[in-house]
C-alpha positions as CSV (number, residue, x, y, z in Angstrom):
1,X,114.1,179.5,181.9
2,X,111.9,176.3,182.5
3,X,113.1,175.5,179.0
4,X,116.4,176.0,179.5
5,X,116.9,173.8,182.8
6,X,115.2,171.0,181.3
7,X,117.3,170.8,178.6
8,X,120.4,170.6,180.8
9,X,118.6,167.8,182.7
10,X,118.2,166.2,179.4
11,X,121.8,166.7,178.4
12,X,122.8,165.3,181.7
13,X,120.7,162.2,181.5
14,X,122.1,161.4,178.2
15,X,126.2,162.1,179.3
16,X,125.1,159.4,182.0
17,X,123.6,156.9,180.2
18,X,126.9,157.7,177.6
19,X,129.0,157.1,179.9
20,X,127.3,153.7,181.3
21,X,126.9,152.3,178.0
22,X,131.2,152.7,177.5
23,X,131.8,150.9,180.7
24,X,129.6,148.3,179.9
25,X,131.4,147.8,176.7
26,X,134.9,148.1,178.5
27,X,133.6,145.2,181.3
28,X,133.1,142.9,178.5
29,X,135.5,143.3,176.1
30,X,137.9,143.0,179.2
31,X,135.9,139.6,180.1
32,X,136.5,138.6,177.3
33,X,140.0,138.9,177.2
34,X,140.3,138.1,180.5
35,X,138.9,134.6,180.3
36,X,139.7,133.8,177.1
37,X,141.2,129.8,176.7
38,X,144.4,129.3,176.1
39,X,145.2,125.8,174.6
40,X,147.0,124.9,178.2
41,X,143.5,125.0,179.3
42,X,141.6,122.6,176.2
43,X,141.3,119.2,177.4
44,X,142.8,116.5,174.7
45,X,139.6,113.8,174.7
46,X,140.6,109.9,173.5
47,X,137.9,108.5,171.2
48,X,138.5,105.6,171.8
49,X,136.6,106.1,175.1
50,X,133.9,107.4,173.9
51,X,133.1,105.2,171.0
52,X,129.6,104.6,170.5
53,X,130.2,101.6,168.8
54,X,132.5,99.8,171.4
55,X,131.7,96.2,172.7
56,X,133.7,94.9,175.4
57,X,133.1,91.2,177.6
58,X,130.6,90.6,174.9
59,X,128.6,93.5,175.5
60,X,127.9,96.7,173.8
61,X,128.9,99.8,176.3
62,X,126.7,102.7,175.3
63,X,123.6,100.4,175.4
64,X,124.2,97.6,177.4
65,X,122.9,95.2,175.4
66,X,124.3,92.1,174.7
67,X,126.2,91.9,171.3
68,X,124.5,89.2,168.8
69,X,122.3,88.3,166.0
70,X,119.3,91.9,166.3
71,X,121.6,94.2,168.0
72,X,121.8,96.8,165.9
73,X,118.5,96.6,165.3
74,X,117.3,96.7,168.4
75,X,119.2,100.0,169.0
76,X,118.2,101.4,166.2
77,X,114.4,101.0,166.6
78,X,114.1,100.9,170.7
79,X,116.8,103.6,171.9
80,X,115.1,106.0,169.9
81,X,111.9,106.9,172.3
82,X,113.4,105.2,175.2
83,X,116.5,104.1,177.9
84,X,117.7,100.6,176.5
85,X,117.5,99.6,180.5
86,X,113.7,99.7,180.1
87,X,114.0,97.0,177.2
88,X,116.3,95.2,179.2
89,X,114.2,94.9,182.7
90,X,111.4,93.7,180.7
91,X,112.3,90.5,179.6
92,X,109.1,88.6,178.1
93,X,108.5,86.1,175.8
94,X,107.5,86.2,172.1
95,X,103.7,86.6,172.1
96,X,104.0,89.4,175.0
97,X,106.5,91.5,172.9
98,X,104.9,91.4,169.8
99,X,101.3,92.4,172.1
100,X,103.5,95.5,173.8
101,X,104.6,96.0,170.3
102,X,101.5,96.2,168.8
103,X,100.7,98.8,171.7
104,X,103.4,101.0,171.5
105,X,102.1,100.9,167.5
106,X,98.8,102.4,168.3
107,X,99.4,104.1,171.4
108,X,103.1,105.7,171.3
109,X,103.2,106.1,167.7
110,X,105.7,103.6,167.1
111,X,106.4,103.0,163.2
112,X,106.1,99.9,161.2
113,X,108.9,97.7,162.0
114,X,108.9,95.8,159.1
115,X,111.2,93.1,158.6
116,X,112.7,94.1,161.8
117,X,110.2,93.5,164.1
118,X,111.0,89.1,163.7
119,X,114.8,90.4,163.9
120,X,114.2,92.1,167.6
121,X,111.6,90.0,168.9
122,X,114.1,87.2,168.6
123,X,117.0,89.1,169.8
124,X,115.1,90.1,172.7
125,X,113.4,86.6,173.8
126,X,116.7,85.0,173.0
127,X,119.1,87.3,175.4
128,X,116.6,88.3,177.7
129,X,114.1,85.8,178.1
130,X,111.9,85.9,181.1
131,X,113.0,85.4,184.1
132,X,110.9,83.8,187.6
133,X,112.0,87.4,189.3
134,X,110.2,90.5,188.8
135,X,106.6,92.1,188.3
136,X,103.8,90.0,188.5
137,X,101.3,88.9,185.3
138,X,98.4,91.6,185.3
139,X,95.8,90.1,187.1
140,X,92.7,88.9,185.2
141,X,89.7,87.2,185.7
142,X,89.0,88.6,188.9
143,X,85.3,89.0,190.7
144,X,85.5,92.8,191.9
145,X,83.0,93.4,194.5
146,X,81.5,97.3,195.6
147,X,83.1,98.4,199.0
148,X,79.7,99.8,201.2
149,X,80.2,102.6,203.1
């Protein structure tokens, strides 16, 4: 008898679980059809918007940067780890971007820039020399002394 009644508890368990398992199939293929797009709802997008390429007033849109001589170049090596605003704000002169590129060469694992490196340096110093506003020079030559408690 003990048999008998678990076996119909078994049975029932399974019908249930059945029977779950076809409404979940039903719920989605009706979701499905349900919000399925219809081409009223795609959105027509102009490229000529979104063109990565696109210079207007002299300067390039995606990046920012101003269009001349190293552009591309700059672009192509600089936007690749990081925002071009963070080469813009940090307008330096010649010997300070070939130091920081030296750094980010042994620190960041920058590659060898090649002939490319005289191509951005001058691009950079040349459109975004520095300026009298900004972040101080590192201080240097400075006598620390011990704070006592």
């Amino acid at each position: 008898m003990k048999d008998e009644n678990l076996n119909k508890g078994i049975r029932g368990t399974y019908r249930v679980l059945i029977v779950i398992c076809a409404l979940l199939v039903v719920i989605a293929i009706g979701s499905v059809y349900f919000f399925e797009k219809t081409d009223a709802d795609l959105v027509e997008i102009d490229n000529s918007i979104i063109d990565p390429e696109k210079i207007e007033n002299g300067v390039h849109l995606r990046t920012g940067f101003i269009d001349a001589i190293g552009m591309q170049e700059t672009i192509t090596n600089c936007t690749s780890c990081h925002s071009a605003q963070l080469v813009i704000q940090n307008r330096m002169n010649k010997e300070r971007w070939q130091t920081t590129i030296k750094w980010m060469q042994e620190t960041q694992n920058l590659w060898e820039l090649g002939d490319n490196e005289d191509i951005i340096i001058d691009y950079l110093v040349k459109n975004y020399p520095p300026s009298s506003k900004g972040r101080r020079e590192a201080l240097t030559n400075v006598e620390w002394y011990e704070l006592k408690d």
